[in-house]
PLY file of the C-alpha trace (Angstrom):
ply
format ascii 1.0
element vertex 282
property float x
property float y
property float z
element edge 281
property int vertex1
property int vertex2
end_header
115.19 64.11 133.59
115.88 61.35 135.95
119.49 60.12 135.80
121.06 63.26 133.96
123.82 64.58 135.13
125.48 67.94 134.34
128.97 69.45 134.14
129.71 71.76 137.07
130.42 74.82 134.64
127.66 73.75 132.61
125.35 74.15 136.06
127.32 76.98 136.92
126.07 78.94 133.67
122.52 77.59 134.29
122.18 79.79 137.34
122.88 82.75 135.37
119.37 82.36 133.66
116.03 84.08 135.26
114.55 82.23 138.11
111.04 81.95 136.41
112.59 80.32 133.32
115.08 78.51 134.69
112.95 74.96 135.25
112.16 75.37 132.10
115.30 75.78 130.87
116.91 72.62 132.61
114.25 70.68 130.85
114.66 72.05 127.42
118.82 71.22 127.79
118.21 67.81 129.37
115.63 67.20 126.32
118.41 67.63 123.90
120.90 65.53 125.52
119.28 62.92 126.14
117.77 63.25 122.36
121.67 62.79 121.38
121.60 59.43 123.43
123.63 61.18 126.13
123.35 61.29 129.68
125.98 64.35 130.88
125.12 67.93 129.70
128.39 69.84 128.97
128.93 73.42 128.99
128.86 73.59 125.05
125.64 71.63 125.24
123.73 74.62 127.43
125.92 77.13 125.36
124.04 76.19 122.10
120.36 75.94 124.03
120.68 79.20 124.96
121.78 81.11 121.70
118.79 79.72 120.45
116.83 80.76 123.24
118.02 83.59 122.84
116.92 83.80 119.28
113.44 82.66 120.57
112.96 85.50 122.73
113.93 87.83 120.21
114.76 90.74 122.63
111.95 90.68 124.92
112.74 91.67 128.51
112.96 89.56 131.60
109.18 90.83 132.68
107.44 90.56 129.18
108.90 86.71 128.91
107.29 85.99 132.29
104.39 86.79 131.09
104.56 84.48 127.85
105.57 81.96 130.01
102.90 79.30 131.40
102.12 79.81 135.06
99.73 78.60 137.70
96.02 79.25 137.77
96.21 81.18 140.62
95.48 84.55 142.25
97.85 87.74 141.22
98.45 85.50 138.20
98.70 88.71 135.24
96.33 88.11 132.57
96.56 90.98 130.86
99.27 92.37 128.40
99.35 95.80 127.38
102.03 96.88 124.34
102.29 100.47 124.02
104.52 102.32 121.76
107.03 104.89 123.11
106.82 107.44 120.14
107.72 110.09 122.92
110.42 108.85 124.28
112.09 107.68 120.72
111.20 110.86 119.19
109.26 109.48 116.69
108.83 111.21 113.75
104.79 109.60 113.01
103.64 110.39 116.05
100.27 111.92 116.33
99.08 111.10 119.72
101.15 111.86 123.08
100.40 108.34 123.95
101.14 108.59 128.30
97.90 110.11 129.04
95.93 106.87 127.37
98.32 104.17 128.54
98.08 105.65 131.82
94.20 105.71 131.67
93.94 102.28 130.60
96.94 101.43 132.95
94.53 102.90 135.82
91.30 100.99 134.52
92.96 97.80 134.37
94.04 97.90 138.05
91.00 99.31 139.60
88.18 97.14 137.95
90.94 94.37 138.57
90.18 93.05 134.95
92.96 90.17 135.10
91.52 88.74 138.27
88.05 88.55 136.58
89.26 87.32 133.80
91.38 84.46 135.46
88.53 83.78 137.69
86.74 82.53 134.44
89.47 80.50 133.04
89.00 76.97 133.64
92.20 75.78 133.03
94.84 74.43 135.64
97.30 76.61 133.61
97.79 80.22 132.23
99.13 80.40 128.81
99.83 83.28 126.88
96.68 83.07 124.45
94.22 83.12 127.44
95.95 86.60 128.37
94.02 90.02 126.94
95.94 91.75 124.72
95.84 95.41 124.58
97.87 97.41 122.32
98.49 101.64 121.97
100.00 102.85 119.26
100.83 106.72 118.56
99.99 106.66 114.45
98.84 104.63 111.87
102.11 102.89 111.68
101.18 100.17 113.99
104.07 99.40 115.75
102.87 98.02 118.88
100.37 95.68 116.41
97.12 96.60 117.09
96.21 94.33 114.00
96.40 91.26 116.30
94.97 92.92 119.61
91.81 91.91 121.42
91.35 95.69 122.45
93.47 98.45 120.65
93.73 102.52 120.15
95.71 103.59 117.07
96.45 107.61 116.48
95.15 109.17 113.42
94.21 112.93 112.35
91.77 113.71 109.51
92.73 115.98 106.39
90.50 119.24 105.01
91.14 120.52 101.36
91.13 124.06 100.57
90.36 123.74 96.69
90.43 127.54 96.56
94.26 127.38 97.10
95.27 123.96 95.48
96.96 124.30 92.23
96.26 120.62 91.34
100.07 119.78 91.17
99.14 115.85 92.98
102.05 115.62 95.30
99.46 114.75 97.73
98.25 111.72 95.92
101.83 110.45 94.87
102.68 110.96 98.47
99.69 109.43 100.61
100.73 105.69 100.74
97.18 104.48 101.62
96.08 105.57 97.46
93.40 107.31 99.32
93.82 110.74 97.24
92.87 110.72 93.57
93.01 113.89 91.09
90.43 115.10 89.01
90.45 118.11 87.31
89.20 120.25 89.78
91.31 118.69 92.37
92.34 115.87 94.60
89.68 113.41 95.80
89.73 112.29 99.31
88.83 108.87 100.00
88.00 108.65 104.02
87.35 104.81 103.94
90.83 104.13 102.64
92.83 106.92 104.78
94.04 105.98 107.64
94.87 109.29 108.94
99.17 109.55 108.42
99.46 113.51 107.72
101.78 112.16 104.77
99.63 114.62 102.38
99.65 117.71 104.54
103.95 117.50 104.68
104.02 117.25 100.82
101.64 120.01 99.75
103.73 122.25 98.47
100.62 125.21 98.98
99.88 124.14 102.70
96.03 123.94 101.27
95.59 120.54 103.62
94.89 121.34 107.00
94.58 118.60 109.93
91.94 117.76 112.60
93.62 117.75 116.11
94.90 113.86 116.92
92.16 111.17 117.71
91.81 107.80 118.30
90.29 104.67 116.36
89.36 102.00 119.14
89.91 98.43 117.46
88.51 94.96 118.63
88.91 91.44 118.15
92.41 90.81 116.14
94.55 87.80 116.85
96.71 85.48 115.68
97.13 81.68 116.01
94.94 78.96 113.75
92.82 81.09 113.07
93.90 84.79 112.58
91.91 88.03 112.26
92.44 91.38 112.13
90.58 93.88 114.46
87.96 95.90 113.06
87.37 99.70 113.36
84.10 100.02 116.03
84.40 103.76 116.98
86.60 106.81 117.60
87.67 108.41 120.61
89.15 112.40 121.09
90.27 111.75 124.91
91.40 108.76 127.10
88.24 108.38 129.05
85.60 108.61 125.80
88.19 105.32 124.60
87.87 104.06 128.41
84.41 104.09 128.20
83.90 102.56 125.37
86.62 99.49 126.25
85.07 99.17 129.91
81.84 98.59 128.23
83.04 96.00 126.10
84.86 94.16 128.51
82.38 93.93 131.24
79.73 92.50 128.51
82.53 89.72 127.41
83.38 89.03 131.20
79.52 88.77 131.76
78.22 86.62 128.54
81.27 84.98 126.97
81.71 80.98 127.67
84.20 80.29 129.98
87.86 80.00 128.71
86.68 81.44 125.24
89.09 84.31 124.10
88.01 87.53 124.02
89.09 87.80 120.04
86.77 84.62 119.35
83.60 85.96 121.41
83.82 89.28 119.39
84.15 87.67 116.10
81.09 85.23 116.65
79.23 88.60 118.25
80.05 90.22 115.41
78.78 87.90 112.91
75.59 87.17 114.84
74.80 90.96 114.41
75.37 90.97 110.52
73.40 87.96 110.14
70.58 90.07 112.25
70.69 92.95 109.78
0 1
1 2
2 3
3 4
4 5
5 6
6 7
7 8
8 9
9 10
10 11
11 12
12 13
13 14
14 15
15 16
16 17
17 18
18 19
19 20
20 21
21 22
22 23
23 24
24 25
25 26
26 27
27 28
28 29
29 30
30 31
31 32
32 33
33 34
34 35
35 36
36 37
37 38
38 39
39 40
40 41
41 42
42 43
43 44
44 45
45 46
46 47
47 48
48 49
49 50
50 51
51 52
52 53
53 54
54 55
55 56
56 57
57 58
58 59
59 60
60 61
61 62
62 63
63 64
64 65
65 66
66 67
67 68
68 69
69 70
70 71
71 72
72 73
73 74
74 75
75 76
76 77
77 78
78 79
79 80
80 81
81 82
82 83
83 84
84 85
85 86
86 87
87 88
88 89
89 90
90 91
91 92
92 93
93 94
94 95
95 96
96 97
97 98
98 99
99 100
100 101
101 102
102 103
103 104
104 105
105 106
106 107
107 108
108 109
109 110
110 111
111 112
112 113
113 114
114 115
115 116
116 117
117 118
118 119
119 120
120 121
121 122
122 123
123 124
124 125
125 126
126 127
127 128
128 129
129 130
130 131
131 132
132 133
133 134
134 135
135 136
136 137
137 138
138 139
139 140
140 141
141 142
142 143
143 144
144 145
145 146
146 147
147 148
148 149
149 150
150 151
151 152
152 153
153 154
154 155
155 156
156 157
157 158
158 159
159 160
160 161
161 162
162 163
163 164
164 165
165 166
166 167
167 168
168 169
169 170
170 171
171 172
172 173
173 174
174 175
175 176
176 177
177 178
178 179
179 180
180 181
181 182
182 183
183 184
184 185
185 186
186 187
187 188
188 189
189 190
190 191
191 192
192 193
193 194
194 195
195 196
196 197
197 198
198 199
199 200
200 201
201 202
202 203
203 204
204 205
205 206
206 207
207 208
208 209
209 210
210 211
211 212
212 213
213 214
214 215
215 216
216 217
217 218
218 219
219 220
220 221
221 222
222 223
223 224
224 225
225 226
226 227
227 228
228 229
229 230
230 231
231 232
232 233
233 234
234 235
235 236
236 237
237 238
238 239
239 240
240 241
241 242
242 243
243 244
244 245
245 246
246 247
247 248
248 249
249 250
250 251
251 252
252 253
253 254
254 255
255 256
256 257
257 258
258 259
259 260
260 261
261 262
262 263
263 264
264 265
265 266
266 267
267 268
268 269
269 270
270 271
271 272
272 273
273 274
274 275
275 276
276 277
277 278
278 279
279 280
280 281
């Protein structure tokens, strides 16, 4: 702000914050000073802006908070986000798919169809901000770490359970166990509900008889979640047993929304009203 002065430690400490944020960080400070009716930021002043920026941030690195950050309209600008869990490298104990091979693939698609240039070359606005940005999210299991909930475009790990009845002695550990309830017993046996399983291998480690055997790790291809005013959750569209069957299926997708969607409208919103226009068809 015109007229505000700062403290030379005070300006000192300021240069200790990223480049990128750092405007933005002078303002922020110089908002609550003068909000106080003062015209000198102090060293204790920027002290207590950035714990709670800190706070804000809540652990995000240097790169993934430039990317949250507003930016120019410009070429190179990154418009896409993609939040994939590390089950491999934090030895997981969930994990189901090795998830490299499909970040990489979609890693690989993203740069050579240059998807965030396309999609910045249909944003209108003077300004990038983080909801214009497609959101794609990996996770290794069902346990959704990396959301996939709230994704435009996501892959989630899963496996499917067989019974042998011939060996089951109808003890239920798999139904107490499974924390989807999607294993009931009747009297000849548990009932497996497919809608409601989301594919954990929870059952298969508590059989005591090893009568549950497990397909080979998949993936469920999700579209449309988000949050803000109006959230939804992505819905289930397909399954995919390699990288490229998902790629194919996300390219697809993608190319349609670059090619028919309104201009600035997000991804999430042009699936949902697609969708709905498809029910309403039926």
């Amino acid at each position: 702000m015109a007229g505000m002065r700062w403290e030379p430690s005070a300006e000192h400490a300021l240069k200790r914050v990223p480049f990128f944020v750092r405007p933005l960080a002078r303002m922020k400070v110089e908002e609550r000073v003068n909000g106080q009716g003062r015209g000198l930021v102090t060293l204790a002043d920027f002290q207590q802006a950035e714990a709670a920026f800190k706070a804000l941030r809540g652990g995000r690195g240097d790169a993934e908070l430039a990317k949250m950050l507003p930016q120019d309209n410009q070429p190179g600008v990154e418009m896409t986000i993609l939040e994939a869990c590390r089950a491999e490298l934090a030895d997981c104990p969930n994990r189901l798919l090795n998830t490299e091979p499909w970040r990489e693939t979609l890693e690989r698609w993203l740069r050579d169809d240059d998807v965030s240039e396309r999609l910045r070359q249909r944003l209108p606005e003077h300004k990038v901000l983080h909801h214009h940005k497609l959101k794609l999210s990996l996770s290794g299991c069902p346990n959704g770490c990396s959301r996939p909930q709230v994704a435009d475009l996501a892959l989630v790990g899963f496996v499917r359970p067989s019974f042998d009845l011939a060996d089951c002695t109808a003890c239920g550990a798999c139904a107490e166990a499974c924390p989807d309830q999607a294993i009931a017993m009747s009297g000849e046996g548990p009932v497996w509900d497919q809608d409601a399983c989301l594919g954990c291998r929870t059952c298969a480690r508590a059989c005591p008889s090893g009568c549950i055997s497990l397909s080979g790790p998949r993936a469920r291809i999700l579209l449309g979640g988000k949050l803000g005013r109006h959230p939804r959750l992505a819905q289930v569209v397909a399954e995919a047993a390699e990288p490229d069957q998902a790629l194919a299926a996300l390219r697809q997708v993608v190319d349609q929304y670059l090619r028919d969607a309104r201009p600035g409208q997000r991804f999430a919103d042009w699936w949902g009203q697609r969708a709905t226009a498809g029910t309403a068809s039926q």
